[in-house]
C-alpha positions as CSV (number, residue, x, y, z in Angstrom):
1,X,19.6,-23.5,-40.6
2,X,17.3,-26.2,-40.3
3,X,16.2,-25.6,-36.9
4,X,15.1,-22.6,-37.7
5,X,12.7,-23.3,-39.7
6,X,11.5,-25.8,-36.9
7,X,11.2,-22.6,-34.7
8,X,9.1,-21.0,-37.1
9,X,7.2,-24.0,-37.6
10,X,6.6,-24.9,-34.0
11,X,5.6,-20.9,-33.4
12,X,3.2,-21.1,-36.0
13,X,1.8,-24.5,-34.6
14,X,1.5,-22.4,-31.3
15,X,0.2,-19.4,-32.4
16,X,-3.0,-21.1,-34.0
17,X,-4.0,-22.6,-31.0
18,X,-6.3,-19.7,-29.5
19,X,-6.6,-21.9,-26.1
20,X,-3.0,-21.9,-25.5
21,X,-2.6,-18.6,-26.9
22,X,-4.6,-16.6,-24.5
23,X,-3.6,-19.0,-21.4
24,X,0.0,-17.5,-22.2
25,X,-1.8,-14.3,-22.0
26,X,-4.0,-13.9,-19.7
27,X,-2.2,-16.4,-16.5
28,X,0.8,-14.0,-16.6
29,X,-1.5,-11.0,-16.3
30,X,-3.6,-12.1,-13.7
31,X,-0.1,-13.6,-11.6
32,X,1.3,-9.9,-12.2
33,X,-2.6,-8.6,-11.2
34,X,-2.5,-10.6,-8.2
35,X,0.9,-10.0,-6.7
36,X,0.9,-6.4,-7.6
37,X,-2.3,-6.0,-5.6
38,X,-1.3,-8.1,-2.7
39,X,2.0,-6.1,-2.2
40,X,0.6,-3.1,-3.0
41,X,0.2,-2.0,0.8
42,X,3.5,-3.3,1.6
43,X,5.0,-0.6,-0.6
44,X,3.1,2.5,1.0
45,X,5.4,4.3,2.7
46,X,2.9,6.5,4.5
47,X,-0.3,5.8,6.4
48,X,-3.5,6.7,4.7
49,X,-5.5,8.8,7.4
50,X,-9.4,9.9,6.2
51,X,-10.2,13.1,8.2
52,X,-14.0,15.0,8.4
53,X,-14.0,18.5,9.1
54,X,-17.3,18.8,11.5
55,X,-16.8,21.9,12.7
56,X,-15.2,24.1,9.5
57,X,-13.3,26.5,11.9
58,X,-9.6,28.2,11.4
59,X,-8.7,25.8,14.4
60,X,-9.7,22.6,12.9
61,X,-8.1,23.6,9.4
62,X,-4.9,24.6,11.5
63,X,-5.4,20.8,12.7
64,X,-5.6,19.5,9.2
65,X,-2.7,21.3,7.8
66,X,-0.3,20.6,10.8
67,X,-1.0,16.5,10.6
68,X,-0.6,16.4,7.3
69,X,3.2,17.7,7.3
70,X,3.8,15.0,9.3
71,X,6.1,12.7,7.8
72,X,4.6,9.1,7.6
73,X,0.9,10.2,7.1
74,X,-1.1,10.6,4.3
75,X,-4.1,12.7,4.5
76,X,-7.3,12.2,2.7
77,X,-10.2,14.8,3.0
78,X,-13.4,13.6,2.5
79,X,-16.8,15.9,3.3
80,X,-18.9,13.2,5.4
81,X,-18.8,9.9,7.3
82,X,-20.3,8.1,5.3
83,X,-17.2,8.7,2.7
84,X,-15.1,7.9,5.6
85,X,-16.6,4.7,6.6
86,X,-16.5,3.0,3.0
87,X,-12.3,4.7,3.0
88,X,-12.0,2.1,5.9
89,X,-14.1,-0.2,4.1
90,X,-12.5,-0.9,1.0
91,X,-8.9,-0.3,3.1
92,X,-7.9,3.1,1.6
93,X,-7.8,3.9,4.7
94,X,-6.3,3.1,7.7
95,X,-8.6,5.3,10.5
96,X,-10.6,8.0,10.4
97,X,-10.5,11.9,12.2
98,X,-13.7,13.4,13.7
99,X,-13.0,17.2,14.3
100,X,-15.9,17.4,15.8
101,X,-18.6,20.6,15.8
102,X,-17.2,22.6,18.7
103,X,-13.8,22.2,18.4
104,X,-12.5,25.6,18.1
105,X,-14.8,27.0,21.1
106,X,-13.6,23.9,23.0
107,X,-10.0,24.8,22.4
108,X,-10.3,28.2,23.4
109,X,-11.8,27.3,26.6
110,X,-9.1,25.3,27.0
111,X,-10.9,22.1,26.6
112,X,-9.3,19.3,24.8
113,X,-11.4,16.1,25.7
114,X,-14.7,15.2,23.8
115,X,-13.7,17.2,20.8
116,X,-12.3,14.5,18.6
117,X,-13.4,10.8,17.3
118,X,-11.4,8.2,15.8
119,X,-12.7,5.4,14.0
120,X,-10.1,2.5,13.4
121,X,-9.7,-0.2,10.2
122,X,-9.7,-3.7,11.4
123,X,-6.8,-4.2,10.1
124,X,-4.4,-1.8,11.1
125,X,-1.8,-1.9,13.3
126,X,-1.1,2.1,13.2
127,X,-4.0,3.4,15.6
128,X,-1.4,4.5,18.2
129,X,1.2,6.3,16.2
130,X,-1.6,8.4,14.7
131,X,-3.5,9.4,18.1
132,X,0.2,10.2,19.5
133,X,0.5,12.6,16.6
134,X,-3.0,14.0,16.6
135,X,-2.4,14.7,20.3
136,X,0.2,16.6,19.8
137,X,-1.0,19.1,17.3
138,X,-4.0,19.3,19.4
139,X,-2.4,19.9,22.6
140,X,0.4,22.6,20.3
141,X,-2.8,24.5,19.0
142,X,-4.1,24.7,23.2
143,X,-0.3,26.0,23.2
144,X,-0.5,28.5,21.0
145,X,-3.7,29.6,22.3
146,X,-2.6,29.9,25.6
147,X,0.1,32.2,24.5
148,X,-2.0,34.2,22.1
149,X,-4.5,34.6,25.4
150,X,-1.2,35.7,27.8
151,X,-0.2,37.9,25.5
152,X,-3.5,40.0,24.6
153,X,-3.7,40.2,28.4
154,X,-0.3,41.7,29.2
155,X,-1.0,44.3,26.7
156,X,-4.2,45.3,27.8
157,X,-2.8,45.5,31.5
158,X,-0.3,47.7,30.3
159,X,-2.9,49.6,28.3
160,X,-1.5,48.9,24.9
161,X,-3.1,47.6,22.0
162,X,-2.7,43.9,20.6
163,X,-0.4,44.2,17.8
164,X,0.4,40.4,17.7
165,X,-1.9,38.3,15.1
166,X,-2.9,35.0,16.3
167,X,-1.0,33.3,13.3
168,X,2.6,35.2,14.3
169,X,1.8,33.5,17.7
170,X,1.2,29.7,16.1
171,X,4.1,29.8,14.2
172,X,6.3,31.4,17.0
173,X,5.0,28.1,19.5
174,X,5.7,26.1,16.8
175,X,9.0,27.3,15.8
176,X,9.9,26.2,19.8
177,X,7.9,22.4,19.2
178,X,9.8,21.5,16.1
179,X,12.3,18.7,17.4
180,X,16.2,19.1,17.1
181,X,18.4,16.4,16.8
182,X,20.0,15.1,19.9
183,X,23.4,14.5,17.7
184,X,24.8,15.9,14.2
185,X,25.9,12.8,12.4
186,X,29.3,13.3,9.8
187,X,29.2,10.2,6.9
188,X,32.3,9.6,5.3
189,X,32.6,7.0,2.2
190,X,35.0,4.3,3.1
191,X,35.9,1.5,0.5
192,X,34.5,-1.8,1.4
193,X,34.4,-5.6,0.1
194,X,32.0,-7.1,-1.7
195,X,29.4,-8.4,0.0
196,X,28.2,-12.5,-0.3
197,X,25.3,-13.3,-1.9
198,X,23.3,-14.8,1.3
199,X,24.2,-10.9,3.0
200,X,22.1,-9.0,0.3
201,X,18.4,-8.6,0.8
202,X,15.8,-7.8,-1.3
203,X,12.1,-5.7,-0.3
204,X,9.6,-8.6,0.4
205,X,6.6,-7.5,-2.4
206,X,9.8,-7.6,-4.5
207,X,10.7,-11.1,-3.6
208,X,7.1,-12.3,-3.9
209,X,7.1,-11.2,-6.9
210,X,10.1,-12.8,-8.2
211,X,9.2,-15.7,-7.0
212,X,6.0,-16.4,-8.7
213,X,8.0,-15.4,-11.7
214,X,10.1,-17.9,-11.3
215,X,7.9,-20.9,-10.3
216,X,5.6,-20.5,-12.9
217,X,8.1,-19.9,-15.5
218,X,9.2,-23.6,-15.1
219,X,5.7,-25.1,-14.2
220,X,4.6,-23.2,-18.1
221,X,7.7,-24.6,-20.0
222,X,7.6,-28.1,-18.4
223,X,3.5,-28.3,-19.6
224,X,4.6,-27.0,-23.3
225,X,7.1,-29.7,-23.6
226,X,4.5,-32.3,-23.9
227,X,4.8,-32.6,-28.0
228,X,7.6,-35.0,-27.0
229,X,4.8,-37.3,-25.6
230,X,2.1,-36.7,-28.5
231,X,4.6,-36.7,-31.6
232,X,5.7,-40.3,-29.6
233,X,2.6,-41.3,-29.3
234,X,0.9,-40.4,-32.6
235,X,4.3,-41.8,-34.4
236,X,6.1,-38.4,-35.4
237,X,9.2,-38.9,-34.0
238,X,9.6,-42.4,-35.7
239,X,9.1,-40.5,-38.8
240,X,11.6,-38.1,-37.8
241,X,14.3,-40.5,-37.1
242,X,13.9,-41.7,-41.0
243,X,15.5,-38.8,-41.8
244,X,19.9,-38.4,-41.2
245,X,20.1,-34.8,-38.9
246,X,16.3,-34.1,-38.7
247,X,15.6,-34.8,-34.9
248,X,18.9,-32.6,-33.7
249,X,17.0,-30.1,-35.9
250,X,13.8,-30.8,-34.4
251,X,14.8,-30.7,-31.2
252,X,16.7,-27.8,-31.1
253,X,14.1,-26.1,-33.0
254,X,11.7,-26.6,-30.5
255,X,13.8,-25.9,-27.4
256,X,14.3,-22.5,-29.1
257,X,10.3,-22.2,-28.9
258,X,10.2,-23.1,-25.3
259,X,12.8,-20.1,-24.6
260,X,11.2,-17.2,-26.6
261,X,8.0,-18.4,-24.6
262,X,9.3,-18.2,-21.6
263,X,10.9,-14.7,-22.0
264,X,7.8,-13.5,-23.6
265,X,5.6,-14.5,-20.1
266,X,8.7,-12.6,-18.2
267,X,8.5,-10.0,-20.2
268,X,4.8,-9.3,-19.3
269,X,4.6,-10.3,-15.8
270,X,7.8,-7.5,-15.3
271,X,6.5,-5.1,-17.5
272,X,2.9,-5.2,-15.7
273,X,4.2,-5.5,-12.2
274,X,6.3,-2.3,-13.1
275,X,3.8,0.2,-14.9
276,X,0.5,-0.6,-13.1
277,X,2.2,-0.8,-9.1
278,X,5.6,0.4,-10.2
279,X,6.9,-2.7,-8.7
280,X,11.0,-3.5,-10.3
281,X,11.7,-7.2,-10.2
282,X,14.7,-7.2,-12.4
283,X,17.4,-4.5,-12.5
284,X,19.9,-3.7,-14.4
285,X,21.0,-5.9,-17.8
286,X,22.8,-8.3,-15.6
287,X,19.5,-9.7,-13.7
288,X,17.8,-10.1,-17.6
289,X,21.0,-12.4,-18.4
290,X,20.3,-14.7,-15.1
291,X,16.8,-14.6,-16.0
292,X,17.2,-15.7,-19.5
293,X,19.9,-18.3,-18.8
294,X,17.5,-19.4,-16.2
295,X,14.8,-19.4,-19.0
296,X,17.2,-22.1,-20.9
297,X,17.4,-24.1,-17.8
298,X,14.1,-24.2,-17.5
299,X,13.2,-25.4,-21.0
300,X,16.3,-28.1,-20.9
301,X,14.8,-29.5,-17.5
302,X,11.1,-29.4,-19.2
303,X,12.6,-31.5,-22.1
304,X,14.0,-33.9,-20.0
305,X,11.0,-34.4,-18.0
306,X,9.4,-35.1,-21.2
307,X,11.8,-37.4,-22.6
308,X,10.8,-39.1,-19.7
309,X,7.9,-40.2,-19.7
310,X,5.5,-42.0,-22.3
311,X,2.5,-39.4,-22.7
312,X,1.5,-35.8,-22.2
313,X,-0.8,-37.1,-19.5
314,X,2.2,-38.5,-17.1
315,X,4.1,-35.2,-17.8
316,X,1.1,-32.9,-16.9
317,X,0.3,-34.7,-13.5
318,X,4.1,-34.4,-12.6
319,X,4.9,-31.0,-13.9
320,X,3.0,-29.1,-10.9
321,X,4.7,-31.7,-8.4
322,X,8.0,-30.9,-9.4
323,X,7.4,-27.4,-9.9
324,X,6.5,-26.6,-6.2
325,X,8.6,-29.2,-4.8
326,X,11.7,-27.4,-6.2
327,X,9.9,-24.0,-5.8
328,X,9.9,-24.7,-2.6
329,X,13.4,-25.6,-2.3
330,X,14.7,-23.0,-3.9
331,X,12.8,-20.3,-1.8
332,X,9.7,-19.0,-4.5
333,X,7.5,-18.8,-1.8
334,X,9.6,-17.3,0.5
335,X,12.5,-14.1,0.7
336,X,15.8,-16.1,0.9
337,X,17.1,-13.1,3.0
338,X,14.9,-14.4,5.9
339,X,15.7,-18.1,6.0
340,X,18.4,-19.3,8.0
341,X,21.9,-19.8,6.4
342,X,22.1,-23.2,7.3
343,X,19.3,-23.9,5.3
344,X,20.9,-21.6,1.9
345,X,22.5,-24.6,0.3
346,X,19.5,-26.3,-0.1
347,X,18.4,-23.9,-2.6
348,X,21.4,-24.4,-4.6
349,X,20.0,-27.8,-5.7
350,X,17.6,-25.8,-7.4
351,X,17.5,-23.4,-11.0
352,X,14.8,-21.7,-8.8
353,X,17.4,-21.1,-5.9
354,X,20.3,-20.1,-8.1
355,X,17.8,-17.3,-9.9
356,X,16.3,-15.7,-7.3
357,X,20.1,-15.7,-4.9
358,X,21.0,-14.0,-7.8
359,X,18.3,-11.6,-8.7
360,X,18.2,-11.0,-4.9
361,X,22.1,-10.0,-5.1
362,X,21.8,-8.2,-8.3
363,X,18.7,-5.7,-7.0
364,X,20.5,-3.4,-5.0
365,X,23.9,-3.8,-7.3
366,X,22.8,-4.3,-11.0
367,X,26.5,-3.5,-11.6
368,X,28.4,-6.2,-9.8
369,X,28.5,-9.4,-12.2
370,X,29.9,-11.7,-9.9
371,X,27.0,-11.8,-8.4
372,X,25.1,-12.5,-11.6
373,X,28.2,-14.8,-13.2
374,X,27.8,-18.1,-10.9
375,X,24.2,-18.3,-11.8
376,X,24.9,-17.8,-15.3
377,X,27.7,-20.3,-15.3
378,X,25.5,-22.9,-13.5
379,X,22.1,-22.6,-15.7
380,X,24.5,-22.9,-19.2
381,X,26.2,-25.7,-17.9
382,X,23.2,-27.6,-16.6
383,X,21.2,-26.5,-19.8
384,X,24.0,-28.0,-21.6
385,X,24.1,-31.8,-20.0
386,X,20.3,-31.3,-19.7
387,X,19.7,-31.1,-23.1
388,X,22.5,-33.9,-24.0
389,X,21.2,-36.2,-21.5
390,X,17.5,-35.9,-23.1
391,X,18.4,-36.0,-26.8
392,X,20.2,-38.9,-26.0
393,X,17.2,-40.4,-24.5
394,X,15.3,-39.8,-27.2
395,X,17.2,-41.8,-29.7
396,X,17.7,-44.5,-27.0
397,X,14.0,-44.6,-27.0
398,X,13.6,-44.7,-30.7
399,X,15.9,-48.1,-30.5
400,X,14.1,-49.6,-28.5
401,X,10.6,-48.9,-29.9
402,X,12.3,-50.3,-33.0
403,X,13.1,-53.2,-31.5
């Protein structure tokens, strides 16, 4: 088929440009780089605690080992402060653990202030959910103690010798400070109804990410639509209309480019975002569907734009306009699960809002099409009188130029 061979064509015209190459490269990478390291905190489902062993006694190991079974902390061992401080620094950490030199003597003594230090990030917002659990292994160990010191005295009053180990006594005390549930819960699977599409949420470095996808998905095709304007310009598509069939050819031929370009920047940005932060945008075959029919919509609406105007020049300085307007409209910059409903149909003026509503939907049920269908139905129709409406301007401009 002839447009085929425009494809081919219009790919190899692409491929030699090393410019535009290795923009299609390397923006898509650094997007994914960016996002993925932005979110990357978000994602942590512990907090990342730097402790220093000062003191190097069986107490303070006891310490280490009890705070780091608790769930929600992440302990990191380092040898010196110093190591600590540039943790904090570089925010691998969010606080840092003293065990002071001391602590065991101070514990046995019964003492429990002055024997720890801890050293806060600016930024974290976590400082009192890990002294309320350093506390309480501190003041559990004092238990144990207590009872280890009780003990050893009873059986020396009653002349017998200590047969009880101090370990046997910790995890005795401890077996009494392990919390029970106040309630056993029973779950039983009931059959529900499908949920809408505004009642599904979606994790936020998730939605970030999807939304960059998204917005610079359009703003890329929209900018590689401009051979409209230049083959206008330099006097191609006159040429082209000489011959019967050859623009439908043309055109389809290079709408076809536009699309395996877009997919090929999705493909990277997901691919990236998943291997280096393990970060899953798009699940499931259905959300790939929506994103390629959205793909389509994207390069009809970027061959309108440039049917549009005259030259590349007018095309490039509204491209970013109308990117962000409508990214912003259709929630890129935002998770649509946190905007108010009343404000939901506003996205639906959008590609951008259809995609993401539906990748949103589709993240926690890659299964359930008719979450994935509407969107699909919308971007093929609107592809379809998109790319009508724009031919057809085309030839209308060719008539008149004519003229």
């Amino acid at each position: 088929m002839r447009f085929l061979v425009v494809f081919k064509n219009r790919m190899r015209i692409i491929l030699s440009d090393r410019m535009f190459i290795a923009a299609m490269l390397i923006i898509p990478i650094v997007l994914a780089m960016i996002m993925g390291y932005a979110q990357r905190d978000e994602k942590l489902g512990y907090v990342p605690l730097a402790v220093v062993d000062e003191d190097g006694s069986a107490l303070s190991k006891a310490l280490i080992s009890g705070i780091s079974q608790k769930e929600g902390l992440k302990v990191i061992e380092v040898e010196n402060r110093k190591m600590a401080d540039t943790l904090l620094k570089n925010e691998e950490a969010e606080a840092g653990v003293f065990i002071l030199e001391g602590f065991e003597a101070a514990i046995l003594r019964g003492k429990t202030q002055g024997i720890l230090e801890l050293v806060k990030s600016p930024t974290t917002v976590s400082t009192e959910l890990i002294k309320e659990i350093v506390a309480a292994e501190v003041l559990q160990l004092r238990a144990a103690e207590y009872a280890y010191d009780w003990i050893t005295r009873r059986y020396e009053e009653n002349g017998v010798g200590n047969k009880v180990t101090r370990e046997e006594i910790w995890a005795h005390v401890e077996s009494y400070l392990k919390p029970v549930p106040p309630m056993t819960i029973l779950y039983e699977e009931i059959e529900g109804s499908p949920v809408s599409l505004e009642d599904v949420s979606i994790p936020p470095y998730a939605a970030a990410s999807a939304g960059v996808l998204v917005l610079f998905v359009m703003l890329t095709l929209i900018f590689g639509s401009g051979w409209v304007c230049e083959e206008r310009s330099n006097g191609t598509l006159n040429r082209i209309f000489s011959s019967p069939g050859s623009l439908l050819s043309v055109y389809l031929g290079n709408t076809l480019a536009l699309f395996v370009l877009g997919f090929f920047q999705t493909l990277l940005f997901v691919v990236i975002q998943q291997i280096v932060f393990d970060i899953t945008m798009l699940t499931g075959f259905s959300s790939w569907l929506v994103m390629m029919a959205y793909i389509l919509c994207a390069a009809s609406v970027s061959m309108l734009l440039a049917s549009l105007f005259r030259t590349a020049a007018q095309l490039q300085a509204v491209a970013p306009v109308f990117s962000i307007i409508t990214g912003l409209m259709g929630g890129c910059l935002w998770n649509l699960a946190g905007i108010p409903r009343e404000l939901v149909p506003i996205t639906r003026l959008t590609p951008q809002g259809w995609a993401l509503s539906a990748i949103t939907a589709l993240y926690a049920n890659p299964d359930e099409w008719n979450y994935a269908m509407p969107a699909i139905r919308v971007f093929l129709a609107a592809s379809l009188i998109l790319l009508t409406v724009s031919y057809l301007l085309l030839r209308l401009g060719r008539k008149d130029s004519a003229s």
